[in-house]
N, C-alpha and C positions, 0 to 999 in steps of 0.2 A: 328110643324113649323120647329123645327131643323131638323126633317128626312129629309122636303122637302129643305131643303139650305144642307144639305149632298147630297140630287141626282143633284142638281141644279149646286152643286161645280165639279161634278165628271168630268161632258163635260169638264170643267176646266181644273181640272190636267191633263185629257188626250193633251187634249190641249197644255198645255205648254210641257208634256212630249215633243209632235211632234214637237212643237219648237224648243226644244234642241236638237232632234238629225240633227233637220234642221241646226244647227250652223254649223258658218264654221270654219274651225279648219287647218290653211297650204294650204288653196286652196279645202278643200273638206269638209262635211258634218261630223258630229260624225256616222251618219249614215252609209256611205261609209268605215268610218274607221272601224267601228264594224265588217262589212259584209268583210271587204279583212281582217280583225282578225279571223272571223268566219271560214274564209276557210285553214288557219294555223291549226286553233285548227281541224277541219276537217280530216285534212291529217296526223294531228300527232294519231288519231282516227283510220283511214286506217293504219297506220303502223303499231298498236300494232295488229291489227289482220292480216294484214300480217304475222308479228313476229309470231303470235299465229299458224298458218293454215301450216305454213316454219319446223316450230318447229316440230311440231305433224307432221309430213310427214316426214320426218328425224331421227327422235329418234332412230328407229333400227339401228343395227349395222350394220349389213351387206347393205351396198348401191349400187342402180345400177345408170345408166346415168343420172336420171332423179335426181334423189339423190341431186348426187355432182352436175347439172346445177342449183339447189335449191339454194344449200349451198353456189355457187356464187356469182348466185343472190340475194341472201337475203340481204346485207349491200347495195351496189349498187340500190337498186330497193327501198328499204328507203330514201335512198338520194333521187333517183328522184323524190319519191311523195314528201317532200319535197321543192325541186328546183322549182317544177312545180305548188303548191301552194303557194311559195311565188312569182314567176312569176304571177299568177293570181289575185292574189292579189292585185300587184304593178302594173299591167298593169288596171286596172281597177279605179284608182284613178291619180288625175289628180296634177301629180308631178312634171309637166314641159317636156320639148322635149329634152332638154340636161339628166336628170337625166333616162328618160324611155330609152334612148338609150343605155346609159351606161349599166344598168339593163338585156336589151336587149343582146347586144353584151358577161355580165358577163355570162346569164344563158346558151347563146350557148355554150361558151365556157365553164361552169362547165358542161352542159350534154355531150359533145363527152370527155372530161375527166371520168366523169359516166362510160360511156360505156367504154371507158378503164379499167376502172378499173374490171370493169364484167370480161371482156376477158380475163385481165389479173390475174384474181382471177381464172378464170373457165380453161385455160389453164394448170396452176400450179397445182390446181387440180388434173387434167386428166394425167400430166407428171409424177407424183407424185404416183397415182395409179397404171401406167403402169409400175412404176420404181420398184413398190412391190408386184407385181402379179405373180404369179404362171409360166403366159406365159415367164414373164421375168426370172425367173427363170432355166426355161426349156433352154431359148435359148443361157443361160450362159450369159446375158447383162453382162455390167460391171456397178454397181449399181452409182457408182460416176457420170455416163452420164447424168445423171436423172437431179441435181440441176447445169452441167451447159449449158444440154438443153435449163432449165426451166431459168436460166438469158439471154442466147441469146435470147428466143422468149419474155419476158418482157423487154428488152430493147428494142429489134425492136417494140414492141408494145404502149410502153412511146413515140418511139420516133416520130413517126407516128400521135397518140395519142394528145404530144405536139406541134407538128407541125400543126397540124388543129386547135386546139383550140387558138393558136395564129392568125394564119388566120383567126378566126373569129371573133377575137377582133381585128384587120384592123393592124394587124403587117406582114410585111413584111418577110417571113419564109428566102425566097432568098437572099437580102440584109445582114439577122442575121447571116445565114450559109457562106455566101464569105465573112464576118465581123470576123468570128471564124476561118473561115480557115487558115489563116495565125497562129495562134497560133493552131490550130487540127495539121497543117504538124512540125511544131517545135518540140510539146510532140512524135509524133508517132514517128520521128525520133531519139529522146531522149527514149525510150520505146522499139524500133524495138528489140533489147533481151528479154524484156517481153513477147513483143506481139508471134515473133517465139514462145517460150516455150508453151507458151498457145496454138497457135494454132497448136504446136505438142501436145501436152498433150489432144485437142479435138481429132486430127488424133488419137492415139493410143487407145482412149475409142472405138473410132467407127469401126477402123478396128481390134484390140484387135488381136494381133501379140502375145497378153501373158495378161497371170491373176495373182492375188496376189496368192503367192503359187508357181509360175511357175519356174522351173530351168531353166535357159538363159546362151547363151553367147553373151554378147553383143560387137561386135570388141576385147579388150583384157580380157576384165572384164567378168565372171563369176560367178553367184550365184543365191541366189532363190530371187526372189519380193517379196520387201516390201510393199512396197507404190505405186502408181501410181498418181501423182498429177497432179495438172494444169499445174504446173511452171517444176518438175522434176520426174525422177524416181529413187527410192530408189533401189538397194541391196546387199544382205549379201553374200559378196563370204566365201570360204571355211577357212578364217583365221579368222571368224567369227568380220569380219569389215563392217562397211556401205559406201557401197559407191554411193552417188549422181551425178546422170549424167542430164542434162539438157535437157530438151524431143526435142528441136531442134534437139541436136546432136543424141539423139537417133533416132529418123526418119533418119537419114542422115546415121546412122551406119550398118553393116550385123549382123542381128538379128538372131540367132539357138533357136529354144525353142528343149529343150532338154528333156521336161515335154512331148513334143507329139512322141516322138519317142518310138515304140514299146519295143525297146530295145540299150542299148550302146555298141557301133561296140569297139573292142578291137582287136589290131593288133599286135599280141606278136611275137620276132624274137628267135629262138634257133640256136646255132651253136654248132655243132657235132665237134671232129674232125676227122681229112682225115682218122684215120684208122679205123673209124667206117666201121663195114663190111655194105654187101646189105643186108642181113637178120636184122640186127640191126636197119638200116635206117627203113627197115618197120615194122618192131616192135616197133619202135618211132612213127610212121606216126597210125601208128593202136591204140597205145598208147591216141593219141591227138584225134583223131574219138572217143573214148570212153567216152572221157573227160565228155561230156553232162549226161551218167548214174552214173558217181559219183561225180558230183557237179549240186544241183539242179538249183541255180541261173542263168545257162546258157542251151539252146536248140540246139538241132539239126540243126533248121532252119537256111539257109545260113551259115551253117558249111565250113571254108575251110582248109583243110590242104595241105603243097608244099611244094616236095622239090625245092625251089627257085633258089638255085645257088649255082655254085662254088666260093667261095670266095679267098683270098690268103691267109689264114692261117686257115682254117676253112670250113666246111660243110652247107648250113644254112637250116634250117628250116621256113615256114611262116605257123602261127599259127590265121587264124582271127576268133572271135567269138563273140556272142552278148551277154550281163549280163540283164538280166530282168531289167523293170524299177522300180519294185515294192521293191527293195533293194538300199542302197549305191555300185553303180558300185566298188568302191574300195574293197569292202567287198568281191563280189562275184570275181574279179580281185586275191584277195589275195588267197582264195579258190581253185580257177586254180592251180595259182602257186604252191602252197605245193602240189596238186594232181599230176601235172607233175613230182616235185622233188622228191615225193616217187616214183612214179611209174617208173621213169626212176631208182633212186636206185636200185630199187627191182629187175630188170634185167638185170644190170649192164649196164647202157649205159650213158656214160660220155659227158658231157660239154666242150667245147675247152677252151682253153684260150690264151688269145694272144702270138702270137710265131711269128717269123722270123727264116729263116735259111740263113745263110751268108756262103756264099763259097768262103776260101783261101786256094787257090793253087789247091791240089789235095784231101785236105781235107774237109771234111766240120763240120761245127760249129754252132749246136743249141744254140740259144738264147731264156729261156723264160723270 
């Protein structure tokens, strides 16, 4: 008798279970509730094997395109599963026409923020890899271009980005931008030294007039780079000081890199004096032609030697020649010099020095 009042009860329970999920609970059924719960717990499901499938395709070190579009995607593509089951969710239960709207209008505007954020993860990315690759290396980039690339194209892309995603929550992008303008013209004017430096400081990454390392003259200033920043450029002239020039001015200034020239042109003057004989004169001139087989730090090439002129107290000689770049030009400068000063020694042929001769009356009267 008690089995059959157990099978008798059981149509019962099931019964009343069905009732209760028939309740209504905020305008909707438990039932309704369950099932747009069921599709949360669902999608958090989907993600860990996302996670899983992202992971395991990634692990190696070495990555190619597909790689890093993973590695993008992976946070972005979690959110969306997501957004789009709690969108399923909420749309499928009966919330009201003011709240499904709201819902509406939010999930648009979190998905084209989503896809922002993809682009702007998968971009960064890719600027990032190009900034450390081999290719970059080769072509001499200048590695600092890399991170502010990668802010101009994530700013234009936020901005883009926020601009739609307001538009699709029914804001007005037009209205907010001629609302801010009046304060965007006030800062940039307030800024416009900033801004110049910076947008000299991009010019110089991109045209790369000089690298760190580089000996420069930059208008009066002189020395090797330091630094190349946003805002300035750093360097150390020869009195071993820093000195900071502002990348506006530097665009604006005559730039020598001194680093690309073959060699440094040296334009030495000698003055003879008047009673140097002719054979003398060319035994100096034959002298300075030499110069290149006993000082190694200067060449033959574009050799010149002249005699230049007649002066008024004096003979001159013009001495031009190049000092390798692979030394301190002063160095091999100095080398010259002594090599001249013996060798003229050594065959007797003298140096002028400043003289006038002044004539009173019938006489005349050296003055040195």
């Amino acid at each position: 008798m008690r089995g059959s009042e157990l099978i008798l009860s059981t149509p019962n329970s099931f019964k009343i279970y069905t009732n209760m999920l028939d309740y209504i609970y905020y305008n909707n059924t438990i039932k309704d509730w369950g099932i747009s719960i069921l599709f949360i717990i669902v999608a958090i499901l989907i993600n860990n094997l996302i996670f899983f499938l992202i992971k395991r395709r990634t692990k190696k070190n070495t990555k190619s395109f597909i790689e890093y579009f993973l590695i993008a995607l992976e946070k972005p593509i979690l959110l969306g599963v997501t957004l789009l089951s709690i969108w399923l969710s909420a749309n499928r239960l009966n919330l009201g026409d003011n709240v499904i709207d709201i819902i509406r209008k939010s999930y648009d505007a979190f998905v084209v923020l989503n896809i922002t954020w993809f682009l702007s993860r998968f971009s960064s990315t890719l600027i990032k890899k190009y900034f450390t690759s081999e290719k970059r290396k080769k072509l001499k980039i200048n590695p600092k271009l890399g991170p502010v690339i990668s802010r101009l194209v994530l700013i234009v892309l936020w901005l883009i980005g926020t601009a739609t995603a307001l538009t699709n929550i029914g804001i007005n992008t037009a209205t907010l931008l001629s609302t801010l303008g009046i304060g965007g013209i006030a800062l940039a004017l307030a800024a416009q030294d900033t801004i110049k430096n910076i947008l000299g400081g991009i010019t110089l990454f991109i045209d790369a007039p000089f690298r760190i390392g580089d000996l420069v003259r930059i208008d009066s200033h002189e020395g090797r780079i330091l630094d190349i920043g946003l805002r300035s450029t750093r360097i150390l002239n020869s009195e071993q000081r820093v000195i900071t020039i502002p990348n506006f001015k530097v665009m604006d200034a005559f730039i020598i890199n001194v680093s690309h020239e073959n060699g440094r042109r040296v334009i030495l003057t000698l003055r003879l004096p008047y009673d140097t004989s002719v054979e003398k004169m060319d035994e100096a001139i034959d002298i300075l032609k030499n110069i290149p087989k006993q000082v190694s730090e200067i060449t033959e090439k574009d050799l010149i030697v002249s005699f230049s002129n007649f002066e008024e107290s004096h003979l001159e000689l013009t001495f031009i020649y190049f000092v390798t770049k692979d030394i301190n030009y002063r160095i091999g400068i100095s080398k010259v010099n002594m090599e001249i000063l013996k060798s003229f020694n050594k065959v007797g042929i003298k140096f002028a020095l400043p003289s006038r001769t002044v004539y009173i009356g019938n006489d005349t009267l050296n003055k040195t």
